[in-house]
BADOSE-113236 format. One record per residue (C-alpha): residue number from 1; chain; x, z, y. Coordinates in nm, 4 decimals. Each point is the difference from the previous one (the first is absolute). Layout:
// BADOSE-113236
REC   lofi   sepa          x          z          y
REC    NUM      A          X          Z          Y
...
// end
This chain:
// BADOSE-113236
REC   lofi   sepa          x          z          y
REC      1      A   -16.6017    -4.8282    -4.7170
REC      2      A    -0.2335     0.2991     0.0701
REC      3      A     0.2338     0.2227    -0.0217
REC      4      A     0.2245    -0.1757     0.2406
REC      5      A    -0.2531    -0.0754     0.2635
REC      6      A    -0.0259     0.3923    -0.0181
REC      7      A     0.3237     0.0635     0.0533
REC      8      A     0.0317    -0.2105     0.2990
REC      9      A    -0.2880     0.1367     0.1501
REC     10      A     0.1110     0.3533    -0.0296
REC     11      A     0.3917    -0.1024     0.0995
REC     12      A    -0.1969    -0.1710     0.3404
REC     13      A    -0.1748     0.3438     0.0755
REC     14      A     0.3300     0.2188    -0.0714
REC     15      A     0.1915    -0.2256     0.2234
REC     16      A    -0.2782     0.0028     0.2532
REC     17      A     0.0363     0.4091    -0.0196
REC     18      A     0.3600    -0.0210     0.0197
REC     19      A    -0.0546    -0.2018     0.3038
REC     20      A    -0.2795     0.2157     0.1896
REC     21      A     0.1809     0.3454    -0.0458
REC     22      A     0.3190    -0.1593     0.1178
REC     23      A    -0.2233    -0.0801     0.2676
REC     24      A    -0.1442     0.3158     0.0776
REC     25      A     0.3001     0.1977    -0.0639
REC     26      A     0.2184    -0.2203     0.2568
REC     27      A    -0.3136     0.0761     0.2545
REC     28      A     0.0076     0.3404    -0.0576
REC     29      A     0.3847     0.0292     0.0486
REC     30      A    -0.0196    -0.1971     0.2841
REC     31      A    -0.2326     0.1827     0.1785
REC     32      A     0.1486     0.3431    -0.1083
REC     33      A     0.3187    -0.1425     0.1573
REC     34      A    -0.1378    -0.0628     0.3113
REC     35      A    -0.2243     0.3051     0.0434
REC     36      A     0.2699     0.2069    -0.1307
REC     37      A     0.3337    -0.1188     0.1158
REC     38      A     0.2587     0.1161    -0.2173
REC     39      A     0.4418    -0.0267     0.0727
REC     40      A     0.2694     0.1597    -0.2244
REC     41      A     0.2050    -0.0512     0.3135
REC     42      A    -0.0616     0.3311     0.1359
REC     43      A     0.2570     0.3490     0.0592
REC     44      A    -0.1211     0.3266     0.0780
REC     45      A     0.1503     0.1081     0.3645
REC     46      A    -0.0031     0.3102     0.1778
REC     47      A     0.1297     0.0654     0.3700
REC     48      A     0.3553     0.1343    -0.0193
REC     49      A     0.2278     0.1506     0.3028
REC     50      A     0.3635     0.0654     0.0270
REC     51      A     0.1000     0.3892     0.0712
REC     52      A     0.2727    -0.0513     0.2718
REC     53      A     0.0854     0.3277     0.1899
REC     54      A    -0.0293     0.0596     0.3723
REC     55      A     0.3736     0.1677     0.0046
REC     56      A     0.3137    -0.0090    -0.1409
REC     57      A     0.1819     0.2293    -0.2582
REC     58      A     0.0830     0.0752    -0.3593
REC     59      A    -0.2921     0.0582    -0.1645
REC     60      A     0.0441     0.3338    -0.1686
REC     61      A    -0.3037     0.0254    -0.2156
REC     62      A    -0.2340    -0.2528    -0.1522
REC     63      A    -0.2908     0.1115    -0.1590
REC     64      A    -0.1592    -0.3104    -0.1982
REC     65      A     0.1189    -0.2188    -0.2663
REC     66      A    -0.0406    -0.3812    -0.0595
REC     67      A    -0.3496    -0.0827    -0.0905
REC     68      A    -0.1427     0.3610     0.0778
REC     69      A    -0.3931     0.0359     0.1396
REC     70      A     0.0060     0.2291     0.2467
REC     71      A    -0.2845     0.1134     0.2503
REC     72      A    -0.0241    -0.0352     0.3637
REC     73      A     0.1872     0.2560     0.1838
REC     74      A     0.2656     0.0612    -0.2928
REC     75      A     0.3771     0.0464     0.0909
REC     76      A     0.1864    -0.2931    -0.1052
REC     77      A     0.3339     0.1021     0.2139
REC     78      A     0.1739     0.1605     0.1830
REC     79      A     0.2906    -0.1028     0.2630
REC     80      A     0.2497     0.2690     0.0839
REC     81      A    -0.1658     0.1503     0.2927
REC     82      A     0.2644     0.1717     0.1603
REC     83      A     0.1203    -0.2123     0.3208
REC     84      A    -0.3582    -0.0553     0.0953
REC     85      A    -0.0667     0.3664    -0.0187
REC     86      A     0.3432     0.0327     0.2498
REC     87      A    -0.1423    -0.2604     0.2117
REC     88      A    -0.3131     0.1431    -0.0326
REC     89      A     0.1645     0.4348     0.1275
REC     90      A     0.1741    -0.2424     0.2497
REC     91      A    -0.2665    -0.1510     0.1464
REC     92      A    -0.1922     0.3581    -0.0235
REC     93      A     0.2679     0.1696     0.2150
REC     94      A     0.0354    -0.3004     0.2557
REC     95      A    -0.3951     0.0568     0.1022
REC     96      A     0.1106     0.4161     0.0317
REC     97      A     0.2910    -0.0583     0.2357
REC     98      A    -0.2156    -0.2472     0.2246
REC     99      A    -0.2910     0.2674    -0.0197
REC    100      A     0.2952     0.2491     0.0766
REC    101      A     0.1400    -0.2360     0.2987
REC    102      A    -0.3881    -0.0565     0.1328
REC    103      A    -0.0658     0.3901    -0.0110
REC    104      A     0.3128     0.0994     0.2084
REC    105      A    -0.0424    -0.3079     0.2887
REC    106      A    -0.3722     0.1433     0.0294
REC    107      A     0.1547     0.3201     0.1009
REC    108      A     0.2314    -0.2154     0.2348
REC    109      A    -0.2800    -0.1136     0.1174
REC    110      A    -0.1608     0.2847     0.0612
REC    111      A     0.2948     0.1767     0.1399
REC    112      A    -0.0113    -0.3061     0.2670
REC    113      A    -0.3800     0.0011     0.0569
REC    114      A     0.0682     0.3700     0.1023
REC    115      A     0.2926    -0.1049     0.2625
REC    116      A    -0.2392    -0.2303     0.1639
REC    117      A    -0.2689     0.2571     0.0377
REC    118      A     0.3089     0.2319     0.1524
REC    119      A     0.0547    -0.2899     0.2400
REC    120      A    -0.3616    -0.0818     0.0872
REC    121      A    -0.0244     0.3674     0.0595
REC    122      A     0.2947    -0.0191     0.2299
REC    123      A    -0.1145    -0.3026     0.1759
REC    124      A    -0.3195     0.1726     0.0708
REC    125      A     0.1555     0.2943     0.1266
REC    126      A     0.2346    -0.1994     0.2572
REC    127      A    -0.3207    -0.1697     0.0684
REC    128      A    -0.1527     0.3388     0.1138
REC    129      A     0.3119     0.0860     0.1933
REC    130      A     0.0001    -0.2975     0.1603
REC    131      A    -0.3553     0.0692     0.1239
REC    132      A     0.0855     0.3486     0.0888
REC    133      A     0.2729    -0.1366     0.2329
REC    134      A    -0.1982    -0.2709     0.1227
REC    135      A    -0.2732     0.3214     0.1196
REC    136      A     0.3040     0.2036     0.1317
REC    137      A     0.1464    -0.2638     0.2171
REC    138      A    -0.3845    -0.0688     0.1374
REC    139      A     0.0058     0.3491     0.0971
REC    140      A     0.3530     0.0298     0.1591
REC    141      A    -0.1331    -0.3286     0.1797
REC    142      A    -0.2682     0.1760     0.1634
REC    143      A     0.2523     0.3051     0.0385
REC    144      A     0.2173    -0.1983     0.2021
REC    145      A    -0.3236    -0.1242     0.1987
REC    146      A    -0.0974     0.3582     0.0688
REC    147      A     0.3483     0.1165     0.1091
REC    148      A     0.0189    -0.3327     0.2592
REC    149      A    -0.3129     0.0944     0.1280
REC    150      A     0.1183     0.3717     0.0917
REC    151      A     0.3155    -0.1195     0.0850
REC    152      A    -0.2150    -0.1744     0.2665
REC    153      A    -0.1979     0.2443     0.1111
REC    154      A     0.2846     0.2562     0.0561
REC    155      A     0.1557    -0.2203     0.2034
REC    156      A    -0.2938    -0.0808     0.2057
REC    157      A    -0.0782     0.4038     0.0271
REC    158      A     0.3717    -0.0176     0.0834
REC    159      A     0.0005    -0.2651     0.2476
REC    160      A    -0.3705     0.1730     0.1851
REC    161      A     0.2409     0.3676    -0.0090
REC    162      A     0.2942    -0.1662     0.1633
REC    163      A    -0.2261    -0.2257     0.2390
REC    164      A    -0.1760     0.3494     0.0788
REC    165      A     0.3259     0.1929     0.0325
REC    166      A     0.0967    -0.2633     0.2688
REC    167      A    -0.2576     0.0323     0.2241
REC    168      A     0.0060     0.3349     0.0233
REC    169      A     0.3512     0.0938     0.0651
REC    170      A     0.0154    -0.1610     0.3684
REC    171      A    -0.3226     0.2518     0.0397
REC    172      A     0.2272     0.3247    -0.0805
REC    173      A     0.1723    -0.0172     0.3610
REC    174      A    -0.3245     0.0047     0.2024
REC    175      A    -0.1391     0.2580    -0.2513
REC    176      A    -0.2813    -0.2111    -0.0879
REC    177      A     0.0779     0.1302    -0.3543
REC    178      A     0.1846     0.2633    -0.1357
REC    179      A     0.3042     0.0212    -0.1798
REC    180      A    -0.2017     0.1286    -0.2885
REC    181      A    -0.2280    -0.3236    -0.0017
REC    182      A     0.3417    -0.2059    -0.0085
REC    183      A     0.1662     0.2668    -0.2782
REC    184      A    -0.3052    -0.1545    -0.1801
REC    185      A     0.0235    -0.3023     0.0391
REC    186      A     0.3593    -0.0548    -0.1036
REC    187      A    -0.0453     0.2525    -0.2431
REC    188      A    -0.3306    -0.2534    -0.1172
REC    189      A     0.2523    -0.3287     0.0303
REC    190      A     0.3023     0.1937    -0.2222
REC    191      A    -0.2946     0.0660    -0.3007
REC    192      A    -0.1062    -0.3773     0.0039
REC    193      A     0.3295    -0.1432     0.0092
REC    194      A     0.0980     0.1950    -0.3344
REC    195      A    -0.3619    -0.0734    -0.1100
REC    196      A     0.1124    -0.3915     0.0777
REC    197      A     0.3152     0.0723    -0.2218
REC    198      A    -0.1850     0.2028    -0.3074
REC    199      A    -0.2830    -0.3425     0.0122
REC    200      A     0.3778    -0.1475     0.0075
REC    201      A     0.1024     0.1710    -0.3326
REC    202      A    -0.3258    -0.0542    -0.1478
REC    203      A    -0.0079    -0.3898     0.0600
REC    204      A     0.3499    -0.0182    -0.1794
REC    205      A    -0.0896     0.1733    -0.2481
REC    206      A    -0.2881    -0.1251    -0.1010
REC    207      A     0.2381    -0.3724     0.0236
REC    208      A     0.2086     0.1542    -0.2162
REC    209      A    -0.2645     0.1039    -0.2557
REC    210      A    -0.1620    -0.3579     0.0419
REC    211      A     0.3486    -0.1411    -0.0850
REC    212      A     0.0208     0.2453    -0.2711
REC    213      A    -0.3279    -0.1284    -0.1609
REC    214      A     0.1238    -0.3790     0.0432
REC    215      A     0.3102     0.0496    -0.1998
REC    216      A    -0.2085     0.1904    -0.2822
REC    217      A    -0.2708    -0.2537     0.0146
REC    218      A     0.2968    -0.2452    -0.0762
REC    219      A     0.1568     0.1960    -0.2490
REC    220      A    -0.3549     0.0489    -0.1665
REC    221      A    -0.0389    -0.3652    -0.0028
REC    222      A     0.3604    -0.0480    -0.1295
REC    223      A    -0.0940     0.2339    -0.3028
REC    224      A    -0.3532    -0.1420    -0.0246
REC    225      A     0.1686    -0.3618    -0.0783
REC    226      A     0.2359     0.2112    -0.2313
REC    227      A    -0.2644     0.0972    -0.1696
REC    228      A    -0.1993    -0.3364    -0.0509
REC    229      A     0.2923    -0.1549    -0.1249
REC    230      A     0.0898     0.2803    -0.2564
REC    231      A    -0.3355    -0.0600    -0.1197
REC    232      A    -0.0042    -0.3936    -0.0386
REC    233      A     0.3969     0.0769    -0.1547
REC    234      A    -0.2172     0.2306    -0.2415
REC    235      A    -0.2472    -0.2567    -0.0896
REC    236      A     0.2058    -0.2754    -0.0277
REC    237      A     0.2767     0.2592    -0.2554
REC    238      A    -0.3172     0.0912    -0.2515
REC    239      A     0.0749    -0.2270    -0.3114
REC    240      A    -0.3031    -0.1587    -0.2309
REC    241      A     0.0081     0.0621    -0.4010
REC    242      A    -0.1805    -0.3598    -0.0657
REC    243      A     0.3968    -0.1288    -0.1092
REC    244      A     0.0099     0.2590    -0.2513
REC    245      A    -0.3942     0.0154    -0.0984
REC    246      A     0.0889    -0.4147    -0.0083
REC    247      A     0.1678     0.0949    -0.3114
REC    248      A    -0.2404     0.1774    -0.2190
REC    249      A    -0.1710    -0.3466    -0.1115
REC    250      A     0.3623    -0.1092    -0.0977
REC    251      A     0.0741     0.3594    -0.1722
REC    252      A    -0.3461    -0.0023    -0.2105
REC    253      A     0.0891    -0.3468    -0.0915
REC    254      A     0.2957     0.0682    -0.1474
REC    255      A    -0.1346     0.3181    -0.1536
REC    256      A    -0.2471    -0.2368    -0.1422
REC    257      A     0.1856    -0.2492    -0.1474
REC    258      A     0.2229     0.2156    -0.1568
REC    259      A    -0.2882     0.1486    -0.2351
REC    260      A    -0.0814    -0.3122    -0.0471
REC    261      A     0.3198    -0.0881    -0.1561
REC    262      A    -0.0145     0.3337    -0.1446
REC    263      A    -0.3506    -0.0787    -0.1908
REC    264      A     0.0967    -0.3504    -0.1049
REC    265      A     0.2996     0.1592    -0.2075
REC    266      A    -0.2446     0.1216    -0.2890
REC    267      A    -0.2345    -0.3332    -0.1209
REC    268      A    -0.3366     0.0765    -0.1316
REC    269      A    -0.2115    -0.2513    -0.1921
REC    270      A    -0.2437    -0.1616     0.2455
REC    271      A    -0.2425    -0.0478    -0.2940
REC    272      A    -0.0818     0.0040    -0.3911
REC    273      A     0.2693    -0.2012    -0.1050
REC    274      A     0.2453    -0.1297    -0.2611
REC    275      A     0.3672     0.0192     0.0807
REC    276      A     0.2397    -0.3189    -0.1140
REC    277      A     0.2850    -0.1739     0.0614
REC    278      A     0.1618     0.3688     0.0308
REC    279      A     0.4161    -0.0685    -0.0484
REC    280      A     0.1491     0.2913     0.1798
REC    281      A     0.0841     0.3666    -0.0409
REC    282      A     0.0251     0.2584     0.1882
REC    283      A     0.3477    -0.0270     0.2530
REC    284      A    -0.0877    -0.3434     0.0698
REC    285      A     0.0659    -0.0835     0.3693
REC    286      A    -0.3679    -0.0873     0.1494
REC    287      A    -0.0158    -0.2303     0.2817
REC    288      A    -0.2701     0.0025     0.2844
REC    289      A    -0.2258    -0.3129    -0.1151
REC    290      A     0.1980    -0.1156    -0.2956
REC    291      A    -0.2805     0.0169    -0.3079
REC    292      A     0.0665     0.2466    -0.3065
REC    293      A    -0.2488    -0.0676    -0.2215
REC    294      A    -0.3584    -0.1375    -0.0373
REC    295      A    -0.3580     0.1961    -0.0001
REC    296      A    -0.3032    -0.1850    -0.1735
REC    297      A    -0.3225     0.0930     0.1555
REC    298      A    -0.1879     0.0648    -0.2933
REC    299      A    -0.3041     0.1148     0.1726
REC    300      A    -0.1043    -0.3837    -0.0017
REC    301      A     0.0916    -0.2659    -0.2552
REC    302      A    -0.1100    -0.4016    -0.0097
REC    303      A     0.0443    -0.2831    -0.1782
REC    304      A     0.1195    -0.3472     0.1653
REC    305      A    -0.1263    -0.3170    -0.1552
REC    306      A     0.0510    -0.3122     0.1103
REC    307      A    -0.2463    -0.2417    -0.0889
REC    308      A    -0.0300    -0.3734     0.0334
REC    309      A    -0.1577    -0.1541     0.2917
REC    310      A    -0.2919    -0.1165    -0.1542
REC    311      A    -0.0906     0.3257    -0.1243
REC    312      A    -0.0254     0.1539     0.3356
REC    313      A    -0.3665    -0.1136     0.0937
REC    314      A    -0.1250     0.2306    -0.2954
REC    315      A     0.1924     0.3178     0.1374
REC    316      A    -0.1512     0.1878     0.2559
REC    317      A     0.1342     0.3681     0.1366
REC    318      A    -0.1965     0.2826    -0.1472
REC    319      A    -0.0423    -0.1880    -0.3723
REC    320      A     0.1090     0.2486    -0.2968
REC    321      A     0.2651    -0.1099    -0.1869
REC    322      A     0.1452     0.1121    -0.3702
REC    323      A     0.3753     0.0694     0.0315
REC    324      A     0.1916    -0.0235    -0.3466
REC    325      A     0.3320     0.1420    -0.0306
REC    326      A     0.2185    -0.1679    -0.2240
REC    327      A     0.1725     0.3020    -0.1310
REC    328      A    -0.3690     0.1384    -0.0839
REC    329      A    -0.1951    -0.3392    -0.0560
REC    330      A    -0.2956     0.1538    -0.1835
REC    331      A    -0.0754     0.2174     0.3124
REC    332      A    -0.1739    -0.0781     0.2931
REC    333      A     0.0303     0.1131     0.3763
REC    334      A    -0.2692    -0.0992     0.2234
REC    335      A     0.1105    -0.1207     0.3290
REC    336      A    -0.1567    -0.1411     0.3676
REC    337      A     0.0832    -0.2791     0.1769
REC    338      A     0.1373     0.0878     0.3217
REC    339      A     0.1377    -0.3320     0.1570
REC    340      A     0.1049    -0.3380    -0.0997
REC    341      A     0.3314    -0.1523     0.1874
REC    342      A     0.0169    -0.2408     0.2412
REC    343      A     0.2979    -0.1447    -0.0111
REC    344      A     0.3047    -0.0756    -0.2177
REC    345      A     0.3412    -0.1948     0.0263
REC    346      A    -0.0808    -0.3476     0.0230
REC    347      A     0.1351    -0.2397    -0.2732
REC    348      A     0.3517    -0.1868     0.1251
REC    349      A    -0.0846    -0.2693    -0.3018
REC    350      A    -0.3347    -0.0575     0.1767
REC    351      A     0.0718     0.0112     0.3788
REC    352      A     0.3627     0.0086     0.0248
REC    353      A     0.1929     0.2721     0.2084
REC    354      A    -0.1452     0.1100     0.3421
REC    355      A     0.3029    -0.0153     0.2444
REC    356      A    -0.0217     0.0258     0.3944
REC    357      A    -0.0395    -0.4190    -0.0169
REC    358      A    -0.2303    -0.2264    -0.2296
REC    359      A    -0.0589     0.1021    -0.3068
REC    360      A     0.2572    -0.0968    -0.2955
REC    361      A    -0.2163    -0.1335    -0.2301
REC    362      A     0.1903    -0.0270    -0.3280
REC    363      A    -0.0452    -0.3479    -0.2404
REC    364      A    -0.1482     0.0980    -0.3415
REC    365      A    -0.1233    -0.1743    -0.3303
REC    366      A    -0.2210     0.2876    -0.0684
REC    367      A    -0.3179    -0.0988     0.0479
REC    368      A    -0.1705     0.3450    -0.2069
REC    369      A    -0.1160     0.2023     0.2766
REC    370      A    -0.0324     0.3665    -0.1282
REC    371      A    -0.2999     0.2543     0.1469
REC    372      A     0.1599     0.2701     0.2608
REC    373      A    -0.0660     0.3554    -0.1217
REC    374      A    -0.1008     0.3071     0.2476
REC    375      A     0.0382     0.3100    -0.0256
REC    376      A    -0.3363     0.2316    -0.0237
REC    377      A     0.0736     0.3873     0.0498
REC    378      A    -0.2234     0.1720    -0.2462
REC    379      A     0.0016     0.4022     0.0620
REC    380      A    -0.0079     0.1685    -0.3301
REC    381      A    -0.2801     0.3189    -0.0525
REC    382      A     0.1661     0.2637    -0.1297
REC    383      A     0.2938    -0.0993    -0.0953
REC    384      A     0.1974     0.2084    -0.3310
REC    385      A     0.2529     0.2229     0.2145
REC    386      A     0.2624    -0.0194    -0.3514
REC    387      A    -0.0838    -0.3502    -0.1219
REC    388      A    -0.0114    -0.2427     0.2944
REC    389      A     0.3476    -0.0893     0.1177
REC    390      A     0.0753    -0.2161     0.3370
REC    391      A     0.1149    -0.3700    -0.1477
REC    392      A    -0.1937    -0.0275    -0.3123
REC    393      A    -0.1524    -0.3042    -0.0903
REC    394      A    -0.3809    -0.0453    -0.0111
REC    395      A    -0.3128    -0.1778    -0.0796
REC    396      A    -0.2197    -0.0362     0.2504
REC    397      A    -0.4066    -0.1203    -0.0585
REC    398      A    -0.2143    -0.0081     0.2683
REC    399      A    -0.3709     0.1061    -0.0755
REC    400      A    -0.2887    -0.1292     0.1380
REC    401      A     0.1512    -0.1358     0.3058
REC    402      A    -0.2309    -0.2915     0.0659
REC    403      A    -0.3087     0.2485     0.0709
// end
C-alpha cells in the first residue's frame, strides 16, 4: 500500500511537470512567434530591366553570354553601325553646304550694302548740284536785274541826248550854237542809242543764262529724284541671311540625332549586372524597343515575404531580419526591413467581383475565413554575389521587431 501511495504521488508530480513545461514551452513559442515573426513564404527578388535597343539592325557582335556578371560600362553589343554613320557624314555635309550657302549670300550682301553706299553717294552729289544750280540761277536772277536796270539807264541817257540834240538843232540857223556843238550832240545821241542796244544784248543774255539755269535746275532735280529712288531700289534689293541662319537649329538637330543613333548602336551595361534570358546570336535582326534579353541588378538584392495579417502589428521598418536560403539553410543573411505593403488583390470568394455596378457578391458554404498575407520587402546586407539567385525561396524571421 506504501509503495503504491508512492507511486501515485510521484506519477501526480511527473504529470504536473509534464504539464508546467508544456506550459512554459507553449509561452515561450508563443511569444518568440510574435516578437519574431517568421514565413517560409518568402523569394529572393532583385530589380531586373529588359535591354531593348534605340535602333534597328543586325546585330553583328554580342559580347556576353546567358547568365554572365558583367560590370557597369561593359560592351554587351554591338548593332551594325554603318547607316547611322552615313546618316551621320550626311547630316555632317548638309550643315557645310548651308555654312557654304550663308558665307556666299553675306558677300551678296555685302556686294549690295556697297551699291547702296554708291547710290547714297550719288544722291548726295545730285543733292549738291542741285544746290549749286539753285545758287547759279540766284545769281543770273540778279544778272538779269542788273542788265534791266542799265538797259534803263541807257535809254534814259539816250532819251536826255536825243531831247538835247532837239533843242539845239533849230539854234544852228541863228548861230546860237555851232555846228560843232550839234556834231556833238548827235555824235552824243548815236553812242547812247548803241549803248541802249549793248544794255539790249546784255538783258537777253543774261534771260538766256537765267533760262539756262532753270532747265539745269530741272534737270538737277530730275537726276536728284533719280538718285533717291536708285537708293530706296538699293535698299529694298539687299537680301537678309535669317532664312538660311533659320536653318542651322534644324541642321545641328539632325547632326545630333544622327550620333545619337550612331551611339545607341553599341549597348553598354548600365550597371553590375547578371545577363539572362539571352536566346540570340549574333545576325539576329534587332528591333528599336523590342527586348533581347534581361539584366539583374545585382548591386541590390531582397527578399519578399508575405506574412499574415495578424502578424503585421509586430513588424515595423528598420527591424533586422535573418534571411535563410533554402538551397543553403544552415546559413544566415541578415536583412532590414524596408516597407510592408499596403495593398493586395482582394478575395472574389469574400467580396465578390468589383464591376462598374454593385458588387457581385458570390453565394458560398465556406464559412473558414483564411488571414490575408502582405508582402514585407526586407533588403538583404551584403548579399553573396555567386550564391544568391533572383526567385529562390526563403525563410524569413523577423528579430526584435516589437522594440
Amino acid at each position: 500500500m506504501r509503495n503504491s501511495s508512492t507511486r501515485k504521488t510521484i506519477g501526480r508530480f511527473v504529470s504536473m511537470g509534464v504539464i508546467a513545461y508544456t506550459i512554459v514551452i507553449g509561452a515561450v513559442g508563443l511569444r518568440k512567434v510574435n516578437t519574431s515573426p517568421r514565413t517560409d513564404d518568402a523569394e529572393v527578388f532583385a530589380n531586373y530591366i529588359g535591354i531593348a535597343p534605340l535602333v534597328d539592325g543586325p546585330i553583328v557582335r554580342l559580347h556576353v553570354k546567358d547568365n554572365q556578371f558583367v560590370k557597369k560600362g561593359d560592351l554587351l553589343l554591338e548593332i551594325d553601325s554603318r547607316p547611322y554613320e552615313y546618316a551621320l557624314q550626311r547630316a555632317l555635309s548638309e550643315r557645310s553646304a548651308l555654312e557654304g550657302q550663308i558665307t556666299d549670300h553675306s558677300r551678296t550682301i555685302a556686294a549690295q550694302t556697297s551699291g547702296i553706299a554708291v547710290a547714297q553717294a550719288s544722291s548726295r552729289n545730285a543733292e549738291a548740284n542741285l544746290k549749286r544750280t539753285e545758287a547759279a540761277i540766284d545769281e543770273a536772277k540778279a544778272a538779269v536785274g542788273n542788265a534791266q536796270a542799265g538797259l534803263a539807264r541807257t535809254q534814259a541817257d539816250l532819251a536826255y541826248a536825243s531831247g538835247n540834240l532837239q533843242r539845239i538843232e533849230p539854234l544852228l540857223a541863228e548861230q546860237f550854237v555851232t555846228v560843232d556843238q550839234v556834231d556833238q550832240a548827235r555824235a552824243q545821241v548815236e553812242m547812247r542809242r548803241q549803248a541802249v542796244e549793248q544794255a539790249r544784248a546784255q538783258v537777253t543774255e543774261s534771260q538766256a543764262t537765267l533760262q539756262s539755269m532753270l532747265a539745269q535746275y530741272e534737270q538737277s532735280k530730275a537726276g536728284l529724284d533719280q538718285s533717291r529712288d536708285q537708293v530706296e531700289q538699293s535698299v529694298h534689293s539687299v537680301s537678309t541671311l535669317e532664312p538660311l541662319t533659320s536653318q542651322r537649329a534644324g541642321k545641328m538637330s539632325a547632326i545630333e540625332t544622327a550620333q545619337y543613333n550612331l551611339n545607341n548602336c553599341r549597348i553598354y551595361a548600365p550597371f553590375d549586372t547578371r545577363v539572362t534570358n539571352l536566346t540570340i546570336s549574333e545576325g539576329a535582326y534587332a528591333h528599336t524597343g523590342q527586348q533581347i534579353f534581361t539584366l539583374i541588378d545585382t548591386r541590390t538584392w531582397w527578399v519578399i515575404g508575405n506574412y499574415r495579417e495578424t502578424q503585421l502589428r509586430d513588424i515595423r521598418p528598420g527591424a533586422t531580419a535573418d534571411v535563410y536560403l533554402m538551397p543553403a539553410p544552415d546559413r544566415v543573411l541578415h536583412g532590414t526591413v524596408e516597407s510592408i505593403g499596403f495593398g493586395v488583390a482582394p478575395d472574389p470568394d469574400v467580396i465578390g467581383r468589383l464591376d462598374t455596378g454593385l458588387p457581385n457578391l458570390q453565394r458560398t458554404l465556406n464559412w473558414v475565413h483564411l488571414a490575408s498575407r502582405f508582402p514585407v520587402r526586407i533588403r538583404i546586407e551584403s548579399p553573396p554575389a555567386d550564391q544568391i539567385r533572383m526567385g529562390e525561396s526563403a525563410v524569413v524571421v523577423v528579430r526584435n521587431s516589437n522594440r
